[in-house]
Z-matrix of the N, CA and C atoms (Angstrom, degrees):
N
C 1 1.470
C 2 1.529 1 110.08
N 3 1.406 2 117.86 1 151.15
C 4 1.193 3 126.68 2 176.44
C 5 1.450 4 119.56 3 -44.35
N 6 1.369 5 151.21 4 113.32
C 7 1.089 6 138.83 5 146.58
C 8 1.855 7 124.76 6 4.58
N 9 1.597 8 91.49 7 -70.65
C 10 1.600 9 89.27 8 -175.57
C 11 1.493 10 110.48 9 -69.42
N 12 1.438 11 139.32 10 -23.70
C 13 1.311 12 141.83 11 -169.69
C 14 1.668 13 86.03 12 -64.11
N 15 1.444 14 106.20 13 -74.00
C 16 1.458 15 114.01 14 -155.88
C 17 1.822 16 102.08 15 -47.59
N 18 1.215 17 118.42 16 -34.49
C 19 1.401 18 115.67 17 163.80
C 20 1.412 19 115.78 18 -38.24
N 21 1.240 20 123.52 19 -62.39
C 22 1.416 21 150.86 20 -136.36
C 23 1.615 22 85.60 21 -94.07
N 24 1.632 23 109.90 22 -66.02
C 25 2.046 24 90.61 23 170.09
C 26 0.973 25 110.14 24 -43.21
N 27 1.403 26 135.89 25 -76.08
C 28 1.652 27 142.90 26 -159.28
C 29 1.614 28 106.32 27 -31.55
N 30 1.344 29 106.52 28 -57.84
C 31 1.834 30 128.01 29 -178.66
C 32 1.612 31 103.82 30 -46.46
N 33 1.612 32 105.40 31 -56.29
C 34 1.280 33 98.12 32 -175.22
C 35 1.780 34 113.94 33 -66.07
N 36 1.085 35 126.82 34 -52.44
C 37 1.470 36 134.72 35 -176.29
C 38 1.626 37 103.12 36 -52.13
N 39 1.687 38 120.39 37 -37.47
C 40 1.810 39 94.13 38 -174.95
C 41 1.547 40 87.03 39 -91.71
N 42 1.144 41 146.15 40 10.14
C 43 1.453 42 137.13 41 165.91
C 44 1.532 43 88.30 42 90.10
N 45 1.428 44 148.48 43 39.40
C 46 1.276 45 127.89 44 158.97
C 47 1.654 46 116.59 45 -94.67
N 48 1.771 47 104.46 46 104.56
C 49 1.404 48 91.15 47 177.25
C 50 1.516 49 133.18 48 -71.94
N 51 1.679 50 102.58 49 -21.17
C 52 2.020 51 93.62 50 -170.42
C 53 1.791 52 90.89 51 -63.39
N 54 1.377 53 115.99 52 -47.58
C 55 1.399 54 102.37 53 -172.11
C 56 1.444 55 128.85 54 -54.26
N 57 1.351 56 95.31 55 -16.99
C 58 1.271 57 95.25 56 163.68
C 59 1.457 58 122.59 57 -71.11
N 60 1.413 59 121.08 58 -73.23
C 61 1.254 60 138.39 59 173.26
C 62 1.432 61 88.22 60 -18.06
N 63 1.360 62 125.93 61 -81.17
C 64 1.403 63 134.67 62 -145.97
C 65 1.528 64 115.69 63 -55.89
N 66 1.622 65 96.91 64 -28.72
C 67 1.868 66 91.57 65 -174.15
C 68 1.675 67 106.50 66 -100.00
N 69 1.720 68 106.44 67 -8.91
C 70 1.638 69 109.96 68 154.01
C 71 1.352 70 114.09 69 -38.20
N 72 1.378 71 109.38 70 -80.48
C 73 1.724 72 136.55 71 176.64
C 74 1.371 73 95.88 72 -32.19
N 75 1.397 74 147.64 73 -55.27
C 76 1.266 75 131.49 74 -130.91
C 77 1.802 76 76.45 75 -100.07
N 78 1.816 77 115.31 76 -50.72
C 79 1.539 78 85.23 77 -166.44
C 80 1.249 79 101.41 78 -56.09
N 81 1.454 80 144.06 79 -99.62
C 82 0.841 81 157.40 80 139.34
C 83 1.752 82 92.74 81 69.19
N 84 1.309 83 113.73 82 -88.10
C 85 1.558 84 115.62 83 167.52
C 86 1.426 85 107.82 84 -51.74
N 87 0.793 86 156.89 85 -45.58
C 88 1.473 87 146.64 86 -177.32
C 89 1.378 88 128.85 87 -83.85
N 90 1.806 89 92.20 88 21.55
C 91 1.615 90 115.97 89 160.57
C 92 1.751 91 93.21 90 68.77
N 93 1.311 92 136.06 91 40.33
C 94 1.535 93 120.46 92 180.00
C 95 1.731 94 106.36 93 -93.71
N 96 0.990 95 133.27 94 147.12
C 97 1.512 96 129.77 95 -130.65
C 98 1.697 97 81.52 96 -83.46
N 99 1.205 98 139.04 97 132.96
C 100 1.537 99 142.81 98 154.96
C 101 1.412 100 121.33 99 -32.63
N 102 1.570 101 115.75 100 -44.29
C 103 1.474 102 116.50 101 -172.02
C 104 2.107 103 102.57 102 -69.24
N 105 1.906 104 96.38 103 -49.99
C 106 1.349 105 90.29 104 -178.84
C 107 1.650 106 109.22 105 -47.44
N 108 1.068 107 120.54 106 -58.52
C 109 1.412 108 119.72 107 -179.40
C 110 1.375 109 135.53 108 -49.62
N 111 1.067 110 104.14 109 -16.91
C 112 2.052 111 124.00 110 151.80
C 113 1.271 112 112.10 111 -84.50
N 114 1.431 113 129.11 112 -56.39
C 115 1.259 114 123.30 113 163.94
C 116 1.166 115 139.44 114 -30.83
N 117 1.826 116 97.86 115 -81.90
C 118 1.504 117 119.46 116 -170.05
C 119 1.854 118 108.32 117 -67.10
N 120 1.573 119 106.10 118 -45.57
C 121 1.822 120 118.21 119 179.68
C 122 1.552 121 97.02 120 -72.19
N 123 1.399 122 111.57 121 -58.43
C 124 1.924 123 82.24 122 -142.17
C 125 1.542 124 92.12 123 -110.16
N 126 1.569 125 143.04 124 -31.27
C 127 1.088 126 112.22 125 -159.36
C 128 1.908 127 97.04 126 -87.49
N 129 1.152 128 116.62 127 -7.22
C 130 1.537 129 116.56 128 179.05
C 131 1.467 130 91.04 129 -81.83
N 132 1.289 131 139.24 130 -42.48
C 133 1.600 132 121.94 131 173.32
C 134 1.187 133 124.87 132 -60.13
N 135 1.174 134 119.25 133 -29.91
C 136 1.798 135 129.16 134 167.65
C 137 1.420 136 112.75 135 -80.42
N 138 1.248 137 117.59 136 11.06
C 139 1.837 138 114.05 137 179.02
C 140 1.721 139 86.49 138 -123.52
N 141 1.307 140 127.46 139 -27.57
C 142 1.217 141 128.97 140 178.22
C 143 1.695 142 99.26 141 -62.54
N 144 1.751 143 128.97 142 -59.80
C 145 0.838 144 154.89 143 -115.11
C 146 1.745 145 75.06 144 -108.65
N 147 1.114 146 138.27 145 -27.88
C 148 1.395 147 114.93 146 -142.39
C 149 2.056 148 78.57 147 -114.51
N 150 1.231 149 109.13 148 -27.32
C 151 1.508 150 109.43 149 176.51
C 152 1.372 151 116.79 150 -79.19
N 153 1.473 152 120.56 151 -7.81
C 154 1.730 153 119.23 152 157.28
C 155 1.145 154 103.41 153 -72.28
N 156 1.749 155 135.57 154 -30.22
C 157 1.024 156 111.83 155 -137.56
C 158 1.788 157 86.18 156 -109.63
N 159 0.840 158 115.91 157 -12.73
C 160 1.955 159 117.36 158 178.31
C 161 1.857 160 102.84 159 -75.79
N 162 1.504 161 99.79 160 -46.22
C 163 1.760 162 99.99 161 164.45
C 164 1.326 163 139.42 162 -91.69
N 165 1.484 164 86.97 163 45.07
C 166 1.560 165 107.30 164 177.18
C 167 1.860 166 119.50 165 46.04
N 168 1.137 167 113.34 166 36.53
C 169 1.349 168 129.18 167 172.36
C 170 1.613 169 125.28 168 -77.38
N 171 1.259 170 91.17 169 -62.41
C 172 1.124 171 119.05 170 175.31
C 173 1.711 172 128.71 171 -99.65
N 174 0.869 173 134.11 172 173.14
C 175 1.840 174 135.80 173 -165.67
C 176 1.282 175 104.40 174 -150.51
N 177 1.575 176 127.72 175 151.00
C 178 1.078 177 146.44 176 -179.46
C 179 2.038 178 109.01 177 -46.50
N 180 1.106 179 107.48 178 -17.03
C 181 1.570 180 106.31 179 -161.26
C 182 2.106 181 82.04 180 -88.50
N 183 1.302 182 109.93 181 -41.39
C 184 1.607 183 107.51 182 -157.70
C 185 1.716 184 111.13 183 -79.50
N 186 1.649 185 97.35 184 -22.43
C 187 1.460 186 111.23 185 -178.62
C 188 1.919 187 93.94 186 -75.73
N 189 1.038 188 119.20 187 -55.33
C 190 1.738 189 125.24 188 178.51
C 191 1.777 190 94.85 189 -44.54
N 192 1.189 191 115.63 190 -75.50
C 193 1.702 192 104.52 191 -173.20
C 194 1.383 193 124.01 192 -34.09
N 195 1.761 194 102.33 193 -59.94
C 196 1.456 195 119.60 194 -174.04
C 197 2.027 196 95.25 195 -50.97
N 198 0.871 197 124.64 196 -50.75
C 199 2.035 198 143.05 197 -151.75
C 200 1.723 199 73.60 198 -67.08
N 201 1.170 200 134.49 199 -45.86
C 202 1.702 201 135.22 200 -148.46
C 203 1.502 202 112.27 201 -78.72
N 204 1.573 203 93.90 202 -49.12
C 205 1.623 204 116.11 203 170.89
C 206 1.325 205 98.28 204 -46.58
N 207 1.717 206 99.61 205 -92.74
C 208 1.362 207 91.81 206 171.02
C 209 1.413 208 141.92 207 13.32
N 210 1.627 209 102.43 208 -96.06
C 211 1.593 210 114.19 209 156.47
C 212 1.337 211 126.43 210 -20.96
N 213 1.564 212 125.04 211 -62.52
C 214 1.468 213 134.01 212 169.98
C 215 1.450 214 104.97 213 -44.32
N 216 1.434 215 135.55 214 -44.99
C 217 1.204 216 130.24 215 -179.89
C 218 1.388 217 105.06 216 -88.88
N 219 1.203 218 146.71 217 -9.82
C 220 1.319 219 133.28 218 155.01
C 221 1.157 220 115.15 219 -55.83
N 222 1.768 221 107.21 220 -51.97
C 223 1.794 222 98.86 221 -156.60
C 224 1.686 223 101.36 222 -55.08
N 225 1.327 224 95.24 223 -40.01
C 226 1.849 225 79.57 224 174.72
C 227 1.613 226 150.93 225 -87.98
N 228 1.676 227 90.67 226 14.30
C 229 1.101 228 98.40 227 165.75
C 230 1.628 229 112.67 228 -113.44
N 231 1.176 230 133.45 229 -9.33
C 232 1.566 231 126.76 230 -173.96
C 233 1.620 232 104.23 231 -74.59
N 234 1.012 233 138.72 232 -15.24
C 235 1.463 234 132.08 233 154.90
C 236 1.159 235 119.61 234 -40.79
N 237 1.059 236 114.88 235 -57.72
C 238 1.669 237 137.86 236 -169.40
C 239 1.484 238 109.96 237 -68.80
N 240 1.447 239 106.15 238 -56.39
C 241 1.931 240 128.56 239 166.59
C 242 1.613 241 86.85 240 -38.45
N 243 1.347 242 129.94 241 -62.69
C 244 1.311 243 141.91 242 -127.94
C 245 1.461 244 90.68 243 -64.00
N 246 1.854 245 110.20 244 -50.14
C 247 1.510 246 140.52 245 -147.14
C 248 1.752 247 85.75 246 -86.57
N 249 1.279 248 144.72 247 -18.28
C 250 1.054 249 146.11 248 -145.65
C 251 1.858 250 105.23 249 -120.41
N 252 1.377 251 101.65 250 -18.59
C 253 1.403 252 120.01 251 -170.87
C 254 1.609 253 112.53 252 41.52
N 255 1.517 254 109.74 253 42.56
C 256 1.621 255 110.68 254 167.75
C 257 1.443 256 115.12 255 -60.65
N 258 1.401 257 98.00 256 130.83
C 259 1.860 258 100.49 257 -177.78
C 260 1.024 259 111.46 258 -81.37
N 261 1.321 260 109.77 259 132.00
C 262 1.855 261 126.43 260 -173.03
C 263 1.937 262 103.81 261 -73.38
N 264 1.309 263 91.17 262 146.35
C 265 1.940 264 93.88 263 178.50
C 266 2.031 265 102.31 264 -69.22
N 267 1.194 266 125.59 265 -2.73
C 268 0.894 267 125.65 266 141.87
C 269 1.772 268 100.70 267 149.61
N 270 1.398 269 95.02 268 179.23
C 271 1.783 270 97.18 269 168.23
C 272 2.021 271 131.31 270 -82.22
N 273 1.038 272 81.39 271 141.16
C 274 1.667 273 89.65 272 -173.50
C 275 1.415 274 129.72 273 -127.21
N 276 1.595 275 128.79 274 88.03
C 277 0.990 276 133.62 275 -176.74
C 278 1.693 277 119.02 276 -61.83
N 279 0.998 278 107.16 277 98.03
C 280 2.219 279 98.97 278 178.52
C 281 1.431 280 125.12 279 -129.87
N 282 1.845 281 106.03 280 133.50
C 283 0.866 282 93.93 281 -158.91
C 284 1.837 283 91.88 282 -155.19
N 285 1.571 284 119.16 283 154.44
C 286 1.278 285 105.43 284 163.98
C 287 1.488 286 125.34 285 -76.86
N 288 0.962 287 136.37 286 178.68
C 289 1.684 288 130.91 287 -143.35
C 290 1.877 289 72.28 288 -113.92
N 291 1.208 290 94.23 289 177.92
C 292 1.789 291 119.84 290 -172.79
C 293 1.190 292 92.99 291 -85.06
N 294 1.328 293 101.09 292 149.37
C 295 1.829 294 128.16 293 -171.98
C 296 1.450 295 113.52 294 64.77
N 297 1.221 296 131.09 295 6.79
C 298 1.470 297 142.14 296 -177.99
C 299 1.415 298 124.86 297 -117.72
N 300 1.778 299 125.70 298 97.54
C 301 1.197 300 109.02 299 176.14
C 302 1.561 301 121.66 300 -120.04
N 303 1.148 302 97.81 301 62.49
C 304 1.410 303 121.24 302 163.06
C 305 1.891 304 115.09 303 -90.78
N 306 1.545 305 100.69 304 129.05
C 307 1.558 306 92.86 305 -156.04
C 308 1.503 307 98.85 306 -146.20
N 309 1.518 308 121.62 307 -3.14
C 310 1.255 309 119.05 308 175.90
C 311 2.033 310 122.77 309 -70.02
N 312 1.497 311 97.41 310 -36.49
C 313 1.381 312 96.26 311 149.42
C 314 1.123 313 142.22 312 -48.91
N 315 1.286 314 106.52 313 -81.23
C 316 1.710 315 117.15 314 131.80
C 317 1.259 316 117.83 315 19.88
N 318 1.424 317 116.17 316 -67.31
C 319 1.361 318 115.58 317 -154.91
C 320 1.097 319 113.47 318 -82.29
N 321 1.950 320 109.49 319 -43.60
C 322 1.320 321 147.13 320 154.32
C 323 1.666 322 106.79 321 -28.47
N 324 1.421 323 121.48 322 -52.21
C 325 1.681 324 98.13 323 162.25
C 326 1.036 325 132.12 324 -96.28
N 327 1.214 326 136.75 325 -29.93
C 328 1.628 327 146.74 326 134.41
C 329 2.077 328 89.60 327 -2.35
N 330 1.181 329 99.96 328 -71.25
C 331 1.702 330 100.26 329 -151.17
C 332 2.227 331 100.56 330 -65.39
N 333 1.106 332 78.97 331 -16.86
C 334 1.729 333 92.06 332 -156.48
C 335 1.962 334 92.95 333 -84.08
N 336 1.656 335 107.25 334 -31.23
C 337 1.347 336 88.61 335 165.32
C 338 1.279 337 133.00 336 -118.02
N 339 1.232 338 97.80 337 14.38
C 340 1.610 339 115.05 338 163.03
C 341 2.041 340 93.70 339 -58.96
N 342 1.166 341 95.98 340 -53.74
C 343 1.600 342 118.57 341 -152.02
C 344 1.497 343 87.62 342 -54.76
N 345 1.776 344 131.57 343 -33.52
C 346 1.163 345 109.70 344 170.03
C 347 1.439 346 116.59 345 -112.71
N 348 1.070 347 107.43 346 53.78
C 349 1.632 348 103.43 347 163.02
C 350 1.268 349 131.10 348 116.39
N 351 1.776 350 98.70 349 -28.35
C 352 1.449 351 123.03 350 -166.80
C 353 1.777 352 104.04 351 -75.84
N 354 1.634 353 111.24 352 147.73
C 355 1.489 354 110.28 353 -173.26
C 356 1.908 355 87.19 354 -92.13
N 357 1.490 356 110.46 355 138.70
C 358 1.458 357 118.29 356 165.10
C 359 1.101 358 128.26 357 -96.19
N 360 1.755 359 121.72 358 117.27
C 361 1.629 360 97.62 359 163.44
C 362 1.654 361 104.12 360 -111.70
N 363 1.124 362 103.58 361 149.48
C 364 1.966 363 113.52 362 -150.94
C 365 1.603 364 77.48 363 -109.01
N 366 1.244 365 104.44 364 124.10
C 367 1.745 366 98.99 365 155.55
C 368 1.375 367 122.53 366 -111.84
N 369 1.574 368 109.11 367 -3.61
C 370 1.648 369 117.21 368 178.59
C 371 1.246 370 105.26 369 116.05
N 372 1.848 371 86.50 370 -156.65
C 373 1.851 372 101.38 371 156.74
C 374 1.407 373 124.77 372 -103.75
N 375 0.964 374 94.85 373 -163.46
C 376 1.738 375 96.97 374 -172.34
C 377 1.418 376 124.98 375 2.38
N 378 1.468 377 73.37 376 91.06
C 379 2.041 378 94.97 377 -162.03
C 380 1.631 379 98.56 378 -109.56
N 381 1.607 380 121.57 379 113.84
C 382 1.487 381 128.64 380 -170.83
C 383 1.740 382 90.87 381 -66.88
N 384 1.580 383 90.28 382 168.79
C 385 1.629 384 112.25 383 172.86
C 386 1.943 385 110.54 384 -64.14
N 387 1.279 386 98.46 385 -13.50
C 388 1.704 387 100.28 386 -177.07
C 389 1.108 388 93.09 387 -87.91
N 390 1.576 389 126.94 388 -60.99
C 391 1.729 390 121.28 389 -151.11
C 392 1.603 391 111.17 390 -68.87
N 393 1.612 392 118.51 391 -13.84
C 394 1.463 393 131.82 392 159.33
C 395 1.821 394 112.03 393 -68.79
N 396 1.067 395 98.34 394 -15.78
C 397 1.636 396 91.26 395 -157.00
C 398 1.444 397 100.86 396 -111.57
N 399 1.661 398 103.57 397 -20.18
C 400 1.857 399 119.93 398 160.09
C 401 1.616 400 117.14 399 -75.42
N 402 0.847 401 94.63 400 -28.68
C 403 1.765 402 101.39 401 -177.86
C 404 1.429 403 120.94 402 -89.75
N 405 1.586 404 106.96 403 -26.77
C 406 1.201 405 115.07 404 164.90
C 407 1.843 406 137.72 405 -71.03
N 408 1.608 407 78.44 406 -33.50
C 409 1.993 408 95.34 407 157.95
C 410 1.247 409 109.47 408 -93.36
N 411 1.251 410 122.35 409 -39.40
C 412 1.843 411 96.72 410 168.49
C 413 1.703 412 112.40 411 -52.83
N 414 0.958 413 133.61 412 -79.39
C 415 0.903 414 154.93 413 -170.81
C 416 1.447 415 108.41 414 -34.90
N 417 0.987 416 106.94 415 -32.16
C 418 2.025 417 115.29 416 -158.35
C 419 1.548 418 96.21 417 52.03
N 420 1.085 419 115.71 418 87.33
C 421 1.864 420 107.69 419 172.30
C 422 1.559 421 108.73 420 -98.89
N 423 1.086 422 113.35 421 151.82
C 424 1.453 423 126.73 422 167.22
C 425 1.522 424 117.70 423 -61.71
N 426 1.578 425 93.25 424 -49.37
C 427 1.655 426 108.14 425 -157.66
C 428 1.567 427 96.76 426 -142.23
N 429 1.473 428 103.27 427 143.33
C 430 1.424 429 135.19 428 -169.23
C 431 1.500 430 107.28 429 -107.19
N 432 1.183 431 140.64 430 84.13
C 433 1.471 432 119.97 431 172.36
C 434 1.606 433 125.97 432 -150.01
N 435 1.362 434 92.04 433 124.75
C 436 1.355 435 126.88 434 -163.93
C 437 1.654 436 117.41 435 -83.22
N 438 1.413 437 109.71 436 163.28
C 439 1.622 438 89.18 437 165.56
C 440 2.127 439 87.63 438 -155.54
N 441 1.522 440 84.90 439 163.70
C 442 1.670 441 81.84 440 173.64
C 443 1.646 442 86.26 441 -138.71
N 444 1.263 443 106.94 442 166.17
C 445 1.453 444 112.62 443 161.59
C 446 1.414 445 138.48 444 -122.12
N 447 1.921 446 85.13 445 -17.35
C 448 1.639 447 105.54 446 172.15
C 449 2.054 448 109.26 447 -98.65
N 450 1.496 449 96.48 448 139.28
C 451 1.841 450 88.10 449 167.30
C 452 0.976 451 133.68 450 -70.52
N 453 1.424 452 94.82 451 4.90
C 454 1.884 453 94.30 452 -173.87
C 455 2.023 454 85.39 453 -97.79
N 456 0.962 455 127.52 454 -21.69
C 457 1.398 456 104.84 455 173.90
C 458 1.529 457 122.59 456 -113.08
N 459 1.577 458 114.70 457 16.21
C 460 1.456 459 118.71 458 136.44
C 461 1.530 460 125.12 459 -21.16
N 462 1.433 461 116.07 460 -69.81
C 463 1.249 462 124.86 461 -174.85
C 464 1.819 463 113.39 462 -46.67
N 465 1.697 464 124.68 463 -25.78
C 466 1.112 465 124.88 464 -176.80
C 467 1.644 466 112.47 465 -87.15
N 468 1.276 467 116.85 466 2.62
C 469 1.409 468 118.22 467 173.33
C 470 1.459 469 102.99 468 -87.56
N 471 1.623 470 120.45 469 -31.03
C 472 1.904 471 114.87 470 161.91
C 473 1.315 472 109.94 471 -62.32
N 474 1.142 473 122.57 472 -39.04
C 475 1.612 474 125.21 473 -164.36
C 476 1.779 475 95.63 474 -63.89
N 477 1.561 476 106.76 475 -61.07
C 478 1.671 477 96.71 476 -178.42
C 479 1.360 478 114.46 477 -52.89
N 480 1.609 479 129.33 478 -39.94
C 481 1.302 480 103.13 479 -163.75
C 482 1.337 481 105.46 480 -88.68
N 483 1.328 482 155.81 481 -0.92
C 484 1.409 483 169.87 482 93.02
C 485 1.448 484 90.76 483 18.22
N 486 1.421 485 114.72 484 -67.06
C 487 1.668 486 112.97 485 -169.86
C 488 1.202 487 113.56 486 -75.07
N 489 1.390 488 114.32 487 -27.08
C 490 1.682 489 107.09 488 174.63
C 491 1.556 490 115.67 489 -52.16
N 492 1.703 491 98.03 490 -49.26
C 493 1.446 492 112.64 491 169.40
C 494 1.446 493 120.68 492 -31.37
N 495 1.283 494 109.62 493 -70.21
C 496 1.606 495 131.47 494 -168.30
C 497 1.317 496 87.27 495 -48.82
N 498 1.342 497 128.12 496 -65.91
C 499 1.596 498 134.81 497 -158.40
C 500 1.737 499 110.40 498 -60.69
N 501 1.866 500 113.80 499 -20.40
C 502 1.314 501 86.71 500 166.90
C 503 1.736 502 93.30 501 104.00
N 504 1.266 503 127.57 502 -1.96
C 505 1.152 504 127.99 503 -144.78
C 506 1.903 505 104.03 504 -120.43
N 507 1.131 506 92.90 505 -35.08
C 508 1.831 507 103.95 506 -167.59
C 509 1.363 508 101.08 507 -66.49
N 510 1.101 509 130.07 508 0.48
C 511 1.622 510 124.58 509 163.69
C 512 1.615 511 106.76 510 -57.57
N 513 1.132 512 101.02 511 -67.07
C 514 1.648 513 139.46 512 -161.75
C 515 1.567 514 106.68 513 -50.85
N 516 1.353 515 98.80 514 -44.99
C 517 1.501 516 115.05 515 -156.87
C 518 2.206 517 121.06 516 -111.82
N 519 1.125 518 93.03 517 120.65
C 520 1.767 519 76.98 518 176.58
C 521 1.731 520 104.65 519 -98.13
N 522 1.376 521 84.22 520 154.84
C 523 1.820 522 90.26 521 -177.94
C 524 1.646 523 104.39 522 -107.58
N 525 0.926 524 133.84 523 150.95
C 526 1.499 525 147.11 524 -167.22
C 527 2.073 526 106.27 525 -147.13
N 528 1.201 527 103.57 526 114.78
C 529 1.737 528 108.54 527 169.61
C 530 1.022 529 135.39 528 -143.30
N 531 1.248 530 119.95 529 144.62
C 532 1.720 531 117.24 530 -154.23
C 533 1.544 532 102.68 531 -150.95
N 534 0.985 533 132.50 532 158.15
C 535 1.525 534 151.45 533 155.60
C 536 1.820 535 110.01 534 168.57
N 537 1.467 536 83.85 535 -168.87
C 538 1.792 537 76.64 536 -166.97
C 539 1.286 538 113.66 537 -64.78
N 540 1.645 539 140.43 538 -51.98
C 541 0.856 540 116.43 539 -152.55
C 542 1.955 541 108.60 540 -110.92
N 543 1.769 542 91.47 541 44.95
C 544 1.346 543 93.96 542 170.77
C 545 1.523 544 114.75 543 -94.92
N 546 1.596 545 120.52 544 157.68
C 547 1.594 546 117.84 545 156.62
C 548 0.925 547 112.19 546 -146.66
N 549 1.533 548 109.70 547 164.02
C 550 0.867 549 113.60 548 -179.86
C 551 1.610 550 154.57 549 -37.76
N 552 1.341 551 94.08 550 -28.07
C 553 2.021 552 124.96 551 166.68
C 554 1.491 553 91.49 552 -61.81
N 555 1.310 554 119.37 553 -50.54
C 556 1.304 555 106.18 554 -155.06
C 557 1.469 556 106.43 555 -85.26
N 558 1.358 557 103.35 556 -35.25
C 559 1.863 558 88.64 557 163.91
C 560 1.455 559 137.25 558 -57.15
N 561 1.649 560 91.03 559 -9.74
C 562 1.657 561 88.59 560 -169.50
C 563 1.344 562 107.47 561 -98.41
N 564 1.763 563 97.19 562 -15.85
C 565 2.070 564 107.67 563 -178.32
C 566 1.454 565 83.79 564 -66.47
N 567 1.242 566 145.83 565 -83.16
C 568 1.301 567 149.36 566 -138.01
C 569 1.531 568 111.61 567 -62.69
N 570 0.996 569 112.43 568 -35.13
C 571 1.699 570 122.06 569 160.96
C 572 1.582 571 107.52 570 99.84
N 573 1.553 572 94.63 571 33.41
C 574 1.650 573 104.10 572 167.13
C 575 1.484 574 115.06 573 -68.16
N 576 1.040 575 128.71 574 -168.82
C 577 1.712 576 119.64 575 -166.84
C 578 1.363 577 90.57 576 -135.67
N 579 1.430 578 145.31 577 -23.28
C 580 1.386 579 131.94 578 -173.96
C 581 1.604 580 97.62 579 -146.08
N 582 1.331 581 117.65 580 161.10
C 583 1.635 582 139.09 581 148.42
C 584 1.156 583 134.06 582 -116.84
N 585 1.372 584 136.57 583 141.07
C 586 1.586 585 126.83 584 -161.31
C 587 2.101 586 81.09 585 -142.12
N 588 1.291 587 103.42 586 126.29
C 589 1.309 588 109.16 587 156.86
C 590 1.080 589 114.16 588 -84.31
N 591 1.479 590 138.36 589 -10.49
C 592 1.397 591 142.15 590 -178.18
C 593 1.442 592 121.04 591 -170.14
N 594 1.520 593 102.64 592 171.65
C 595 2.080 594 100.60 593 -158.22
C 596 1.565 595 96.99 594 -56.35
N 597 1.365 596 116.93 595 -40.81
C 598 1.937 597 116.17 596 -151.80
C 599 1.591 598 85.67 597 -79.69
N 600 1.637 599 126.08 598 -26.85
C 601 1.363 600 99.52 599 172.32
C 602 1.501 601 133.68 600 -78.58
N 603 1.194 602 98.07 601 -10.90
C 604 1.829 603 112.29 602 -175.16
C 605 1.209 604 111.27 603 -65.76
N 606 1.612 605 114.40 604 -36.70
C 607 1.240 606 127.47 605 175.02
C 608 1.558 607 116.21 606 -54.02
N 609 1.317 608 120.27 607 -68.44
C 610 1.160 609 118.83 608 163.92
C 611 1.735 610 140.19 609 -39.79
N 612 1.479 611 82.22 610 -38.09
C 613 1.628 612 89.66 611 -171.25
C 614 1.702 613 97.38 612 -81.69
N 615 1.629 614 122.21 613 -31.51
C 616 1.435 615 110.73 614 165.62
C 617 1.447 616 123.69 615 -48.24
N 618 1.683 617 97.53 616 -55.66
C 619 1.553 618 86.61 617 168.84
C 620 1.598 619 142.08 618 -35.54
N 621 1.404 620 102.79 619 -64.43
C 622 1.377 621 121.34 620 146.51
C 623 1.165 622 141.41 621 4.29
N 624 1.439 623 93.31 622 -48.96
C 625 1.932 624 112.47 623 -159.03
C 626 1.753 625 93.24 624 -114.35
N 627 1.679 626 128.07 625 -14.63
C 628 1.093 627 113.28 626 -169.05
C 629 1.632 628 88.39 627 -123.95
């Protein structure tokens, strides 16, 4: 493997972003192909990164750094991706459900599937059953996925996919939801299509479903 990639993994896994950024820039100038450098550096560091964290290695604070790094070396490479027309593992609408502004999870998969490939559109928190069901036809999204953390706003992850329905849309689209006090029963009462107890699992189970 390239020198600067293997930099750029290493950077991402102890969570150092300037080093990241910095050995982006240098491949980047030294003509190193863009896709290897999403590939081989960062989305193989976020499958590294997501397998410390299933074998109890790693903790939610080290997976957030490593996801950040990351990021810093994205923003400067998705221009280039852009110029390269690499096909994304698909689109991903995410957002917390209405009445809920808990967003550190949230962010935690947003960042975790950026990290493999997937294009994000972030809608926040307390995101109504419309602004999911607007973003999802703008967007043409693949995948729908929400998270709540409180039980009192459980009940608004049925309401969105109810509206996806109405809209004509739930063909098109899989829904995926997670927070703490979701399970699996309850994803399957609501008639979501996947569950992720955590960011490194969301990843997978997106794959999965698309």
């Amino acid at each position: 493997m390239n020198q600067l990639i293997q930099e750029i993994y290493e950077g991402i896994i102890d969570g150092q972003a300037p080093q990241v950024s910095q050995k982006v820039q240098q491949a980047l100038d030294s003509d190193v192909d863009p896709a290897a450098i999403l590939n081989q550096g960062m989305i193989a560091a976020m499958a590294e990164v997501g397998k410390r964290f299933e074998e109890g290695e790693y903790f939610v604070p080290e997976m957030l750094i490593a996801a950040r790094a990351m990021q810093a070396g994205l923003a400067l490479l998705k221009p280039r991706l852009q110029q390269t027309d690499l096909r994304s593992s698909g689109k991903v609408v995410i957002g917390t459900v209405k009445g809920d502004l808990h967003d550190i999870g949230k962010n935690l998969v947003a960042m975790m599937l950026e990290g493999a490939g997937f294009e994000i559109v972030d809608l926040g928190t307390d995101v109504s059953a419309d602004k999911f069901v607007a973003a999802a036809r703008e967007h043409q999204a693949d995948l729908v996925a929400m998270s709540a953390l409180l039980t009192t706003t459980m009940p608004n992850m049925k309401v969105t996919i109810d509206a996806l329905q109405t809209a004509g849309l739930r063909q098109q689209v899989k829904v995926i939801i997670g927070g703490a006090p979701i399970t699996e029963s309850f994803a399957r009462q609501v008639g979501a299509d996947g569950y992720a107890p955590d960011a490194s699992r969301a990843v997978a189970v997106a794959k999965s479903l698309l």
